[in-house]
Predicted model as a PDB file, atoms N, CA, C, CB and O in Angstrom, pLDDT in the B-factor column:
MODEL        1                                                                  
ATOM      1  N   UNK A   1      91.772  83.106 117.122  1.00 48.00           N  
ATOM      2  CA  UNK A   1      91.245  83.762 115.940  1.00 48.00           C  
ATOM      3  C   UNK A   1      91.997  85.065 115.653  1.00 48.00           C  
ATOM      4  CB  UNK A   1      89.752  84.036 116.112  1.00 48.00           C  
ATOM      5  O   UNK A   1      92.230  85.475 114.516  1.00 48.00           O  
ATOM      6  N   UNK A   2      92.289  85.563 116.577  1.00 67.00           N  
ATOM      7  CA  UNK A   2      93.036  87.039 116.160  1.00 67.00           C  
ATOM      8  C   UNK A   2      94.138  87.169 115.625  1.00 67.00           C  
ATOM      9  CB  UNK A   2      93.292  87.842 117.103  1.00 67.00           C  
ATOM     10  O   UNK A   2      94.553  88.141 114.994  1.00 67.00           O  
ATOM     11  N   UNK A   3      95.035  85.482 116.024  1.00 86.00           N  
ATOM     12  CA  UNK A   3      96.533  85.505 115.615  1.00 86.00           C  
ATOM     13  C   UNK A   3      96.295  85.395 114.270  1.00 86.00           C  
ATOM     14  CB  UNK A   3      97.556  84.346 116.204  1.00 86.00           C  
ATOM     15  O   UNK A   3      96.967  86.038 113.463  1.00 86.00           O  
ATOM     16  N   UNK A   4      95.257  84.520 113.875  1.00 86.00           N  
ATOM     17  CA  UNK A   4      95.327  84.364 112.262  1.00 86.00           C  
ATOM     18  C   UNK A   4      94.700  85.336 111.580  1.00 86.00           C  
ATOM     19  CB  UNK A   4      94.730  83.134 111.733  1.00 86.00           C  
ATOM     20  O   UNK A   4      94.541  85.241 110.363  1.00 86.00           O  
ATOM     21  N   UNK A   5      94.268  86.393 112.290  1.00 89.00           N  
ATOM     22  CA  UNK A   5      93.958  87.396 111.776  1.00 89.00           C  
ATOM     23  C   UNK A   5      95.107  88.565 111.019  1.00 89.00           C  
ATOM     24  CB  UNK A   5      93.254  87.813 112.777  1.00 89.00           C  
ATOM     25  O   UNK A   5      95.194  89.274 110.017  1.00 89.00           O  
ATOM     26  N   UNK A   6      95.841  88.219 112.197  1.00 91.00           N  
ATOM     27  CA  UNK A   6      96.606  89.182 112.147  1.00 91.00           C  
ATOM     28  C   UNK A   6      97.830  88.877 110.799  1.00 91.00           C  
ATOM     29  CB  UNK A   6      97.145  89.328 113.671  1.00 91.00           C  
ATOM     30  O   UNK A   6      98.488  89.674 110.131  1.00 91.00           O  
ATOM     31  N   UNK A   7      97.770  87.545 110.784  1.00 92.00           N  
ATOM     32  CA  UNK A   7      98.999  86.737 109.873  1.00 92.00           C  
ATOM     33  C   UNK A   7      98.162  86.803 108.631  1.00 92.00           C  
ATOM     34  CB  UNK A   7      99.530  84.907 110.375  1.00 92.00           C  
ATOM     35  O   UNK A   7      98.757  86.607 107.571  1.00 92.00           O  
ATOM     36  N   UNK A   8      97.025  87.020 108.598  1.00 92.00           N  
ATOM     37  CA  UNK A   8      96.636  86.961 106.925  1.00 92.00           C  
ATOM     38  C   UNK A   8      96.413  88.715 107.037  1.00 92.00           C  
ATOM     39  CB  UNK A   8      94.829  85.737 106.320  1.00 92.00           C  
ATOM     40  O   UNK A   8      95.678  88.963 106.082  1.00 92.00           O  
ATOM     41  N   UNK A   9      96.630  89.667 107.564  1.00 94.00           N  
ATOM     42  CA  UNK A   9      96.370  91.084 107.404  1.00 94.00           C  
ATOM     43  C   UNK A   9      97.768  91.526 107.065  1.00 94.00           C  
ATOM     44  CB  UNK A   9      95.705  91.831 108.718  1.00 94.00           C  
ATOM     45  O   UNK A   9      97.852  92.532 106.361  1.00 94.00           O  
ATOM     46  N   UNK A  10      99.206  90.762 107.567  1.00 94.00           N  
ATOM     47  CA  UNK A  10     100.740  91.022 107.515  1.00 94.00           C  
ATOM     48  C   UNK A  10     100.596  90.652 105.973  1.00 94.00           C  
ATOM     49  CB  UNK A  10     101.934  89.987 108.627  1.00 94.00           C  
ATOM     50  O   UNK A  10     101.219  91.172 105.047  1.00 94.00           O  
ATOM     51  N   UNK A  11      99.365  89.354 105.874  1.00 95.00           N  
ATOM     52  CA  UNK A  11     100.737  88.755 104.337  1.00 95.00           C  
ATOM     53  C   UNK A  11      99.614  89.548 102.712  1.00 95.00           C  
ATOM     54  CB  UNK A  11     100.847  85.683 104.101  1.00 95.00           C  
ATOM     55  O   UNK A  11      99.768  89.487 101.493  1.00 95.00           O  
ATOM     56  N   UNK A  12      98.515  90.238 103.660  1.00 96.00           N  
ATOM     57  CA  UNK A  12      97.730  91.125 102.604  1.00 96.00           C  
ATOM     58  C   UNK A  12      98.580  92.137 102.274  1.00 96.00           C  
ATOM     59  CB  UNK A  12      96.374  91.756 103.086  1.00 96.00           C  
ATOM     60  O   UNK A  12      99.173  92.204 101.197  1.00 96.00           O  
ATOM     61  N   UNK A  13      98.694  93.239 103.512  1.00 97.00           N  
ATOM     62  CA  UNK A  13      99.454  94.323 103.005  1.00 97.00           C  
ATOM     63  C   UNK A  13     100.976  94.390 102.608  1.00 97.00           C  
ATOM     64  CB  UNK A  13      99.294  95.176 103.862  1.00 97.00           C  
ATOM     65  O   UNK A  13     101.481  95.311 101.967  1.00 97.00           O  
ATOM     66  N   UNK A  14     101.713  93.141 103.143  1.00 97.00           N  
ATOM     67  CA  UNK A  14     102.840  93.030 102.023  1.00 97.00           C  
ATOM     68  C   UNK A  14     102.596  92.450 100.938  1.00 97.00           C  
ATOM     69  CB  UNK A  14     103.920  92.408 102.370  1.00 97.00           C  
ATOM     70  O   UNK A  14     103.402  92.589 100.018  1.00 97.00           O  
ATOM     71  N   UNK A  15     101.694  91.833 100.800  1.00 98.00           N  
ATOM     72  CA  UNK A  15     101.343  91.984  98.598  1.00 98.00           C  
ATOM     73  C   UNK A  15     101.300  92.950  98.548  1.00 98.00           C  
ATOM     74  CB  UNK A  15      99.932  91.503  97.568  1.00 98.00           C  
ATOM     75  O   UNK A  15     102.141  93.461  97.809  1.00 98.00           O  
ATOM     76  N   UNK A  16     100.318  93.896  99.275  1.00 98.00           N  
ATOM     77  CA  UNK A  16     100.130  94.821  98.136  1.00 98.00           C  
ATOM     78  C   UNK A  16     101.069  95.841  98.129  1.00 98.00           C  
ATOM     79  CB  UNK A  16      98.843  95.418  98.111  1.00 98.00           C  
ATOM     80  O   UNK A  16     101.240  96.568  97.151  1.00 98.00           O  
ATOM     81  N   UNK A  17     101.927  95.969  99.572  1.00 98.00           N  
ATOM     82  CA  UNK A  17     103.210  96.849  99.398  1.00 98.00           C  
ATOM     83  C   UNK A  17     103.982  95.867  98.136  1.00 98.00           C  
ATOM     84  CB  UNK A  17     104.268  97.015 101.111  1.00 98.00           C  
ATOM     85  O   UNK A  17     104.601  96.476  97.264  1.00 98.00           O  
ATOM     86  N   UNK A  18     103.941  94.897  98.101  1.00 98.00           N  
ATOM     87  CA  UNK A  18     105.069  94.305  97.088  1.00 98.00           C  
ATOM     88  C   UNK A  18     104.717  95.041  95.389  1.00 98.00           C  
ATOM     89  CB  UNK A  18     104.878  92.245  97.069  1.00 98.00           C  
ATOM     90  O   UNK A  18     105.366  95.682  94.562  1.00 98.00           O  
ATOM     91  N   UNK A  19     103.209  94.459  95.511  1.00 98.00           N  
ATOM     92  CA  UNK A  19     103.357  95.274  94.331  1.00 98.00           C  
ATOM     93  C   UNK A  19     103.001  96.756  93.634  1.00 98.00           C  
ATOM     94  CB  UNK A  19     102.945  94.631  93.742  1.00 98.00           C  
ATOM     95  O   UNK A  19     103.155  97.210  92.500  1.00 98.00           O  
ATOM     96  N   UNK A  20     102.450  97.276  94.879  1.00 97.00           N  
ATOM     97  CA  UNK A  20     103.160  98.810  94.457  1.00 97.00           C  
ATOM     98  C   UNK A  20     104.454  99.075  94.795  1.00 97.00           C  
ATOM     99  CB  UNK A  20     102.497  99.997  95.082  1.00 97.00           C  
ATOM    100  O   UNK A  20     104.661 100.170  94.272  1.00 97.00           O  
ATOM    101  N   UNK A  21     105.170  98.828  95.197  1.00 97.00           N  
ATOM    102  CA  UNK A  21     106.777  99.168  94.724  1.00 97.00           C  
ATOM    103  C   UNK A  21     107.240  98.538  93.900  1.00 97.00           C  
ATOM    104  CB  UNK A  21     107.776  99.059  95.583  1.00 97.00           C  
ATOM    105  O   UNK A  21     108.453  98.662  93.731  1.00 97.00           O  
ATOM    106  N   UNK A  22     106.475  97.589  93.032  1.00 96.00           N  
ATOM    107  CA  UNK A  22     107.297  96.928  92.151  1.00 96.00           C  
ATOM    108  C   UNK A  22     106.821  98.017  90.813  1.00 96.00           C  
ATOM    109  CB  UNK A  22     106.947  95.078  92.036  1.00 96.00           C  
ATOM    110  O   UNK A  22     107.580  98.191  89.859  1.00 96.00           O  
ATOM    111  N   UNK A  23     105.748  98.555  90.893  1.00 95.00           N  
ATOM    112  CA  UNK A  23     104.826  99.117  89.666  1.00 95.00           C  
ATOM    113  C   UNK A  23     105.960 100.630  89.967  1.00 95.00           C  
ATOM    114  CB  UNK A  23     102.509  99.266  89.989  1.00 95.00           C  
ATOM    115  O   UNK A  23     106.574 101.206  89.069  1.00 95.00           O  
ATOM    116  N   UNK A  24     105.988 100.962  91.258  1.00 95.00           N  
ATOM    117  CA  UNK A  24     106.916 102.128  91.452  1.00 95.00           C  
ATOM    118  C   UNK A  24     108.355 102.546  90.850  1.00 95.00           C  
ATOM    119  CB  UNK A  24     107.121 102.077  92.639  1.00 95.00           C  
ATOM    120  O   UNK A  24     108.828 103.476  90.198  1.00 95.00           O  
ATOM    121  N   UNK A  25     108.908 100.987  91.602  1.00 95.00           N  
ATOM    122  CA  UNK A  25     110.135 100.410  90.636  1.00 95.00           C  
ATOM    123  C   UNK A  25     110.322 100.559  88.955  1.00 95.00           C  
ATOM    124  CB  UNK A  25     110.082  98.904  90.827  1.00 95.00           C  
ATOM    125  O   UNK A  25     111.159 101.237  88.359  1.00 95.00           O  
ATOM    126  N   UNK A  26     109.393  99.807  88.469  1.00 94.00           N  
ATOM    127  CA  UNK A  26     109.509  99.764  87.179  1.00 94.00           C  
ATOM    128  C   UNK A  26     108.817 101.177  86.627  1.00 94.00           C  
ATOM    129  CB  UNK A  26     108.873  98.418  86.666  1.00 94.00           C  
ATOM    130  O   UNK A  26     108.671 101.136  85.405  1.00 94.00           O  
ATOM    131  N   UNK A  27     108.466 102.120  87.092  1.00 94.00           N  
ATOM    132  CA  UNK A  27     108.089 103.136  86.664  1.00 94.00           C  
ATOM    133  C   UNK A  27     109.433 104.145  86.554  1.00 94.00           C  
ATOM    134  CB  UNK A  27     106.963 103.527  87.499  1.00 94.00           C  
ATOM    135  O   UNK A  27     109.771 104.937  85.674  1.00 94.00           O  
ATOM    136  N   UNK A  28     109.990 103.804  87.707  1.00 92.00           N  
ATOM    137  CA  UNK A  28     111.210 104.451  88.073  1.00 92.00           C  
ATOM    138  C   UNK A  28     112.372 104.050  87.023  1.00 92.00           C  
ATOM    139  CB  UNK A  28     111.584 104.042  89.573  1.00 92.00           C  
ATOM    140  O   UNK A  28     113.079 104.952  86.576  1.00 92.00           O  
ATOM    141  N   UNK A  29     112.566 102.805  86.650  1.00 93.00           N  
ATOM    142  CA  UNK A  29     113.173 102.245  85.645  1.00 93.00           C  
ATOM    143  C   UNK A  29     113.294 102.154  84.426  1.00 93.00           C  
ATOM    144  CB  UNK A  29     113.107 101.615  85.726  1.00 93.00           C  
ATOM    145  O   UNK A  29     114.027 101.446  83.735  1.00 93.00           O  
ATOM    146  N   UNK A  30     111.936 103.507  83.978  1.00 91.00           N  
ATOM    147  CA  UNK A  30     111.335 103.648  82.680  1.00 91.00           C  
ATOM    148  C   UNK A  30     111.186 102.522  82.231  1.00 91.00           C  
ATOM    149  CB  UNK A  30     111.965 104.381  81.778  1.00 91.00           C  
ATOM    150  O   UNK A  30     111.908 102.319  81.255  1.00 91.00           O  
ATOM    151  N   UNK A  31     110.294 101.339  82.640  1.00 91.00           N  
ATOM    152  CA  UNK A  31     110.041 100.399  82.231  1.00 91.00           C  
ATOM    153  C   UNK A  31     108.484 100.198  81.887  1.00 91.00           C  
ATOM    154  CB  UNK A  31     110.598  99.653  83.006  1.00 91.00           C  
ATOM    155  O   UNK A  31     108.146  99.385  81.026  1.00 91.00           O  
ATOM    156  N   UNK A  32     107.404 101.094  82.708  1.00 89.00           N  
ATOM    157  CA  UNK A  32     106.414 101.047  82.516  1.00 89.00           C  
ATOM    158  C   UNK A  32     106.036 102.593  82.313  1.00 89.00           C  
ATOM    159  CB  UNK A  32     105.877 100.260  83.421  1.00 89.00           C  
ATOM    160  O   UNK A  32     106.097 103.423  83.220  1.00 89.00           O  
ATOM    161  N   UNK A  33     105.717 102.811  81.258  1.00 88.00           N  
ATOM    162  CA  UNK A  33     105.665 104.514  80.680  1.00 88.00           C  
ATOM    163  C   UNK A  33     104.361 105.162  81.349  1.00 88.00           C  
ATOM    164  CB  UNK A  33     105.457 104.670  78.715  1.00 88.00           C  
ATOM    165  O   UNK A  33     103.700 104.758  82.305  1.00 88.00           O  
ATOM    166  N   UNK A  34     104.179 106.458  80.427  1.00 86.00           N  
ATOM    167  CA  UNK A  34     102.780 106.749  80.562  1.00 86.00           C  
ATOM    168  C   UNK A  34     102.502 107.566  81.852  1.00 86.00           C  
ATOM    169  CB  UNK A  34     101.980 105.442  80.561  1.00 86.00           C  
ATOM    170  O   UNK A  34     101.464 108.227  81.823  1.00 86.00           O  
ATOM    171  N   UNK A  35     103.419 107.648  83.224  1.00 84.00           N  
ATOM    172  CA  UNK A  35     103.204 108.612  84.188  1.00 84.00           C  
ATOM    173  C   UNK A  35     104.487 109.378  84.610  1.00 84.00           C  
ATOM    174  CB  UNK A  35     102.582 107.971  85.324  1.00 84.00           C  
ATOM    175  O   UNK A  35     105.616 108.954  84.364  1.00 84.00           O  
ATOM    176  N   UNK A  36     104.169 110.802  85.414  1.00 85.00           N  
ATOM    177  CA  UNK A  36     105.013 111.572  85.866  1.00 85.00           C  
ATOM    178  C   UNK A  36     106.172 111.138  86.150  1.00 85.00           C  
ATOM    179  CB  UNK A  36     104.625 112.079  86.702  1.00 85.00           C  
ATOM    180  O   UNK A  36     107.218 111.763  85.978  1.00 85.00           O  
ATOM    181  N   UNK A  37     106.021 109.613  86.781  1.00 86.00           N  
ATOM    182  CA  UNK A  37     107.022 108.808  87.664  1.00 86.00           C  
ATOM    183  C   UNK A  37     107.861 108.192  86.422  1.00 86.00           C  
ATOM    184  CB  UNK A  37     106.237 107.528  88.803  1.00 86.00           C  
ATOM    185  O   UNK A  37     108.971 107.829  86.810  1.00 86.00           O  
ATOM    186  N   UNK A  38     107.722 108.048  85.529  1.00 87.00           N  
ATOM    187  CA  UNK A  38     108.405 107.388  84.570  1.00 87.00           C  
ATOM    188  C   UNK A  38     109.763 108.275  84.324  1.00 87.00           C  
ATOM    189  CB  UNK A  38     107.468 107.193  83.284  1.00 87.00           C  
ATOM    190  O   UNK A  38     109.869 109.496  84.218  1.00 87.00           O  
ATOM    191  N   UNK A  39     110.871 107.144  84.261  1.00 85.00           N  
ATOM    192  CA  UNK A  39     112.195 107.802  84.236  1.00 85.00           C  
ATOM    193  C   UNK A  39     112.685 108.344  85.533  1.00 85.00           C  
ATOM    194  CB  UNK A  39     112.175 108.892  83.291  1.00 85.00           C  
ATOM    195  O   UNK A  39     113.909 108.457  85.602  1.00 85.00           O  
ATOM    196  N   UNK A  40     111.924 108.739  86.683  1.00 87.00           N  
ATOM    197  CA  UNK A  40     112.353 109.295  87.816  1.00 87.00           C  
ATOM    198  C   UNK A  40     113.553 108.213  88.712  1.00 87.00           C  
ATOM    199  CB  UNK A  40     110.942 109.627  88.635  1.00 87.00           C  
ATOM    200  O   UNK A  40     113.224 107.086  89.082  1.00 87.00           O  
ATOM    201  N   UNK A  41     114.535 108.621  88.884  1.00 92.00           N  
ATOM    202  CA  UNK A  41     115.366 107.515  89.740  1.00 92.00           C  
ATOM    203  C   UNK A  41     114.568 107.680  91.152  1.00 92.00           C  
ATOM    204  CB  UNK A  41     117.263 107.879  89.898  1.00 92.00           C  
ATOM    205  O   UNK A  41     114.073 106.627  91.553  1.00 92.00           O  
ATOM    206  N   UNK A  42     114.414 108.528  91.758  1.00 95.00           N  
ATOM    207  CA  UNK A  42     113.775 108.532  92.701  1.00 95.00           C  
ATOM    208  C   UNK A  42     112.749 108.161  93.315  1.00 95.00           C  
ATOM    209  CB  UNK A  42     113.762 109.069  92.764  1.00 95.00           C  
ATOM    210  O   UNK A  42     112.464 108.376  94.493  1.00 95.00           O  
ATOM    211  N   UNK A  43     112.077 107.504  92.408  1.00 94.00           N  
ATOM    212  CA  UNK A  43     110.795 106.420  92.098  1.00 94.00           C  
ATOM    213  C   UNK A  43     111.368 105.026  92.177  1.00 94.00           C  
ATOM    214  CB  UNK A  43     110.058 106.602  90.475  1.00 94.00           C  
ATOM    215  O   UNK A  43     110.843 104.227  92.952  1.00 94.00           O  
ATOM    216  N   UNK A  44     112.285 104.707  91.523  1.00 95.00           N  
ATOM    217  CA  UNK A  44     113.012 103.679  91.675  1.00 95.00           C  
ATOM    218  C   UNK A  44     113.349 103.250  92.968  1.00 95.00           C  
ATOM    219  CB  UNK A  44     113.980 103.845  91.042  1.00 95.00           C  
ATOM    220  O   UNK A  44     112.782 102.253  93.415  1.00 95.00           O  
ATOM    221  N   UNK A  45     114.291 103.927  93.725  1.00 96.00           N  
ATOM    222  CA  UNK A  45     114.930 103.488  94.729  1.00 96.00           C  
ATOM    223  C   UNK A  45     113.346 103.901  95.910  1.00 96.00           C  
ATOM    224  CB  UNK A  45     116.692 104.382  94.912  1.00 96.00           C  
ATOM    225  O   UNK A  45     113.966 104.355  96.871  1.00 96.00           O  
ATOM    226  N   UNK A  46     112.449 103.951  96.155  1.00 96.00           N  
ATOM    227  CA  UNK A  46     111.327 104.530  96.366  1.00 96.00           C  
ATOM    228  C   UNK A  46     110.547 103.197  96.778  1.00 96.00           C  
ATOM    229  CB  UNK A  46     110.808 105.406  95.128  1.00 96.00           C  
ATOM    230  O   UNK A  46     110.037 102.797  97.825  1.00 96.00           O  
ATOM    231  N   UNK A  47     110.680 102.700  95.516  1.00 96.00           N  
ATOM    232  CA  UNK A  47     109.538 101.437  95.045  1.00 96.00           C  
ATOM    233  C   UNK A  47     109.997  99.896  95.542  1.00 96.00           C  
ATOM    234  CB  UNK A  47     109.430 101.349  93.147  1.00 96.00           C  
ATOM    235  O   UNK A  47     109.421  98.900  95.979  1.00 96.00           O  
ATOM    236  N   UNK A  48     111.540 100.341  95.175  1.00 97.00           N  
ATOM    237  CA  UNK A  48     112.562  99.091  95.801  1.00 97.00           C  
ATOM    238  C   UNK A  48     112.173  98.866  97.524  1.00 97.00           C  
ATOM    239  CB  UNK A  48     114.526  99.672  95.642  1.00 97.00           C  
ATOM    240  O   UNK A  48     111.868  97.879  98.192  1.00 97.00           O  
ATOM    241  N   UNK A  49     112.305  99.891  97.738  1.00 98.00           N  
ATOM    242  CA  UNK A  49     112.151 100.079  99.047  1.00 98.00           C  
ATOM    243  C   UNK A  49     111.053  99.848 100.031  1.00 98.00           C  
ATOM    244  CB  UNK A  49     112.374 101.060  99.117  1.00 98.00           C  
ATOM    245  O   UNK A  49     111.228  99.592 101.222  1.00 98.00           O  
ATOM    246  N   UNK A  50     109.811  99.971  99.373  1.00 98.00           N  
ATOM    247  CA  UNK A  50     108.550  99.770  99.322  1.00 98.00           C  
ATOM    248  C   UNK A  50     108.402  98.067  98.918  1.00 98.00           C  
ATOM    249  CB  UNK A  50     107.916 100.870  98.278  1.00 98.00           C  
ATOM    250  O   UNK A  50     107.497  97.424  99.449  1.00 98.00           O  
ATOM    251  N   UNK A  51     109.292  97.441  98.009  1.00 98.00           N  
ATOM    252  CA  UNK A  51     109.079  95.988  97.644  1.00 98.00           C  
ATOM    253  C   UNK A  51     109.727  95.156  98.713  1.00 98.00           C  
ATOM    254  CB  UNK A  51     109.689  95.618  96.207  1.00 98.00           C  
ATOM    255  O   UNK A  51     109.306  94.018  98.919  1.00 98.00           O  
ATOM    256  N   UNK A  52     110.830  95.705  99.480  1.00 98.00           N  
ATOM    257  CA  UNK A  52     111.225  95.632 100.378  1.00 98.00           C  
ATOM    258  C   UNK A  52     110.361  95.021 101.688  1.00 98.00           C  
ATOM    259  CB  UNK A  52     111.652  96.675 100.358  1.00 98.00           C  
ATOM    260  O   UNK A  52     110.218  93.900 102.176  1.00 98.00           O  
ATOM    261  N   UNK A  53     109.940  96.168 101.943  1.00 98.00           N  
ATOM    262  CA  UNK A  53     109.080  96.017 103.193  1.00 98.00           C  
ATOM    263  C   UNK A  53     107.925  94.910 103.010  1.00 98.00           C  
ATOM    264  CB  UNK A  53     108.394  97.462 103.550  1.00 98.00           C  
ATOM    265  O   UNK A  53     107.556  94.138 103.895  1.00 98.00           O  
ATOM    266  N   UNK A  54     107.475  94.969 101.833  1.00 98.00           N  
ATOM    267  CA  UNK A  54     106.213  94.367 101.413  1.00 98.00           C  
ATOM    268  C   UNK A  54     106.848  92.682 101.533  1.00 98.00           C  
ATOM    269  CB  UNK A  54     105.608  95.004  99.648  1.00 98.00           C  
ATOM    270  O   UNK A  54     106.126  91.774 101.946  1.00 98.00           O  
ATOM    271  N   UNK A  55     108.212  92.466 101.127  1.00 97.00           N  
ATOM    272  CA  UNK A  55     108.332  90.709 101.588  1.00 97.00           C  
ATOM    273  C   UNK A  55     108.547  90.811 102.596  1.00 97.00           C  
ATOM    274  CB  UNK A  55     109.343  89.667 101.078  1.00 97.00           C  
ATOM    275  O   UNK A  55     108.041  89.849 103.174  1.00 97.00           O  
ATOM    276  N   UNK A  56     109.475  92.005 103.868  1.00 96.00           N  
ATOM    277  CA  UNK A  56     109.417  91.536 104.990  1.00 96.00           C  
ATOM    278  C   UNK A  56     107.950  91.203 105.678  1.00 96.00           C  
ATOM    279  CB  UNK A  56     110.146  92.386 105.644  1.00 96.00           C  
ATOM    280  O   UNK A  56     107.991  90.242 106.447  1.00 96.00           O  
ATOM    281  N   UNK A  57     106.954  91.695 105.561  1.00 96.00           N  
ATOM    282  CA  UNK A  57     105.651  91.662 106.047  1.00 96.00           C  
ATOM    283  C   UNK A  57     105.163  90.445 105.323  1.00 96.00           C  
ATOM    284  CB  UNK A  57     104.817  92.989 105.801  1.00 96.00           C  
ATOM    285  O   UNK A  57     104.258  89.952 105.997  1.00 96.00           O  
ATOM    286  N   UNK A  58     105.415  89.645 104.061  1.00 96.00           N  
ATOM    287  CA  UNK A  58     104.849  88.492 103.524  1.00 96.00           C  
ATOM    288  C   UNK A  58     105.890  87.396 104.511  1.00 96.00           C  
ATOM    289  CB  UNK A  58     104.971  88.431 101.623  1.00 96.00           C  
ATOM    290  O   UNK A  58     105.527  86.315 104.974  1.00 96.00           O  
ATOM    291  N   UNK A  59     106.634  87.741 104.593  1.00 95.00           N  
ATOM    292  CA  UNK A  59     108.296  86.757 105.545  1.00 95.00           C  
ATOM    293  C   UNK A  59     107.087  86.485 106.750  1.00 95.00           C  
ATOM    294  CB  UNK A  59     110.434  88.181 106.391  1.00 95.00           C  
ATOM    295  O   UNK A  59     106.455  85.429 106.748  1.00 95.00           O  
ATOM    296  N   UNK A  60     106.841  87.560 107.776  1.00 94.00           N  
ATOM    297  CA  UNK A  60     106.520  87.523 108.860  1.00 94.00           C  
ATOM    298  C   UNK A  60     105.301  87.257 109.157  1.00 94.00           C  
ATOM    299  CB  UNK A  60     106.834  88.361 109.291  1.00 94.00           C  
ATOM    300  O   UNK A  60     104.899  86.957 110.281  1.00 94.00           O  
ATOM    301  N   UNK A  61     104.621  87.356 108.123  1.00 93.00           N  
ATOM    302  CA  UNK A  61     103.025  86.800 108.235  1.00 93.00           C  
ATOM    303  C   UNK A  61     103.316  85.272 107.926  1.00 93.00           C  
ATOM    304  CB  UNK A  61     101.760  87.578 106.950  1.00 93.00           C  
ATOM    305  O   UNK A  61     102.428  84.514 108.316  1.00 93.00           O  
ATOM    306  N   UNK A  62     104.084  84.855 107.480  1.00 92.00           N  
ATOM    307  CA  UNK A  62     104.161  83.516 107.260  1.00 92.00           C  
ATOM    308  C   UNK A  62     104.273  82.864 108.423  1.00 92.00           C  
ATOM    309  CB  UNK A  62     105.134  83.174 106.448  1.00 92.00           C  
ATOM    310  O   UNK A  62     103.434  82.123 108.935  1.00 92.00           O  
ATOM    311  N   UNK A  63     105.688  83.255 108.964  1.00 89.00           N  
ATOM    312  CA  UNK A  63     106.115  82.850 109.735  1.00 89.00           C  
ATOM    313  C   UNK A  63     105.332  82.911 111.477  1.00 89.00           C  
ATOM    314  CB  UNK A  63     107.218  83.373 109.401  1.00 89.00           C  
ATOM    315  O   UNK A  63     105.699  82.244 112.444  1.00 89.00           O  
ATOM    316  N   UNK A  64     104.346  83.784 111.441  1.00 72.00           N  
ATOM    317  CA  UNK A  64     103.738  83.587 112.588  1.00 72.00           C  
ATOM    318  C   UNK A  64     103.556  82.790 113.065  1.00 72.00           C  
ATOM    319  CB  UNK A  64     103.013  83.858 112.721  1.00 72.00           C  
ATOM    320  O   UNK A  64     103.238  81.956 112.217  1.00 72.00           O  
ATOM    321  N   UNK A  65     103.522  82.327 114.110  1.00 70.00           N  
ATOM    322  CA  UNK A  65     102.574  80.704 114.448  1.00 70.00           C  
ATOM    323  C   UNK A  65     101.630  80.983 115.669  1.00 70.00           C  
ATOM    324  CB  UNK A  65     103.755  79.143 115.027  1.00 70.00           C  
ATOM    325  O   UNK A  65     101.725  81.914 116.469  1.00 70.00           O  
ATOM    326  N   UNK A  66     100.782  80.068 115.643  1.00 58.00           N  
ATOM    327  CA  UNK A  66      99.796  80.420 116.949  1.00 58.00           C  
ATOM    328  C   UNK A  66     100.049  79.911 117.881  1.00 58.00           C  
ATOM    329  CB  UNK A  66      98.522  80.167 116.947  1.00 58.00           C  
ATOM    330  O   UNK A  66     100.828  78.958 117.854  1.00 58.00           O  
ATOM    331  N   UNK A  67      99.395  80.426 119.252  1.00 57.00           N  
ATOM    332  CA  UNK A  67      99.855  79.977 120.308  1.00 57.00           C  
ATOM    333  C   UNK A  67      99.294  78.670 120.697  1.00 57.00           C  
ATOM    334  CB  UNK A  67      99.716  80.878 121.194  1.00 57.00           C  
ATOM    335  O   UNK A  67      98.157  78.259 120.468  1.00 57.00           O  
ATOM    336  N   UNK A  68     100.251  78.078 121.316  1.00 53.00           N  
ATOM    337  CA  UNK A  68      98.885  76.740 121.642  1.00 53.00           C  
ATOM    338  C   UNK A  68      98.912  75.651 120.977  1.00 53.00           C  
ATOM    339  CB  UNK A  68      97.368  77.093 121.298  1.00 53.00           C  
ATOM    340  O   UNK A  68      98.252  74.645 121.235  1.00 53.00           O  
ATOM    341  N   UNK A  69     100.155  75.885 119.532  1.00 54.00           N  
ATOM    342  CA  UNK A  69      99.715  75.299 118.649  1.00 54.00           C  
ATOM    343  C   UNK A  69     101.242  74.116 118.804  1.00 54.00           C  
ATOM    344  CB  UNK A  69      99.301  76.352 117.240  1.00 54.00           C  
ATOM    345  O   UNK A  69     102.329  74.588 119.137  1.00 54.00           O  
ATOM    346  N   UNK A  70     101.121  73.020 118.591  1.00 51.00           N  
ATOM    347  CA  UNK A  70     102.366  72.092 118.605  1.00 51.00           C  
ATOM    348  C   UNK A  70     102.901  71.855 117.519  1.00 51.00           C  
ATOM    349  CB  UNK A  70     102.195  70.901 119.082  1.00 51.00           C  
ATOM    350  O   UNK A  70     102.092  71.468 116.676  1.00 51.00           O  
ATOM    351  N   UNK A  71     104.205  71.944 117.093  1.00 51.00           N  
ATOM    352  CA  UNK A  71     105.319  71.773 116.072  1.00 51.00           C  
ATOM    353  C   UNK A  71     105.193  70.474 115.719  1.00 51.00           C  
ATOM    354  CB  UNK A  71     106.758  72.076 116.538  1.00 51.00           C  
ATOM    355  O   UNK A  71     106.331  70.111 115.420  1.00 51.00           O  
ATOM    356  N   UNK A  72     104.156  69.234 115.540  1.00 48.00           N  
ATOM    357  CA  UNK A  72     103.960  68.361 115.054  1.00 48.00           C  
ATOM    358  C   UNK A  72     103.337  68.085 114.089  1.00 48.00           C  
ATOM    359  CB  UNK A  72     103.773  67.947 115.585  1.00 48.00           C  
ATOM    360  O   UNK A  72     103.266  66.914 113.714  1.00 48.00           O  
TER     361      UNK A  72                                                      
ENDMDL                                                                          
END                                                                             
């Protein structure tokens, strides 16, 4: 129970890292207006970075497997 705990808690918080760096990103990109962050490059490369991490953690929650468990 804990492994699959743990593999659906990896592939939660890389959504939601995915998509706050994507909202970061495109804020950064002046693509989505309306805040401080808009136009900032530094938001950009910020958010990328942040979208980043957020698939490695969706990658690795996937890829978990449990113990015990047979490749059949």
């Amino acid at each position: 129970m804990d492994n699959r705990v743990s593999r659906i808690a990896l592939i939660v918080i890389g959504v939601i890292a995915l998509i706050v760096g994507a909202v970061f990103a495109g804020q950064g990109a002046n693509l989505i207006p309306g805040s401080s962050m808009t136009g900032d490059r530094m938001w950009l490369y910020i958010g990328v970075v942040v979208a980043v991490v957020g698939v490695i953690l969706i990658v690795l929650g996937l890829r978990r497997r449990g113990r015990g468990r047979s490749n059949t």
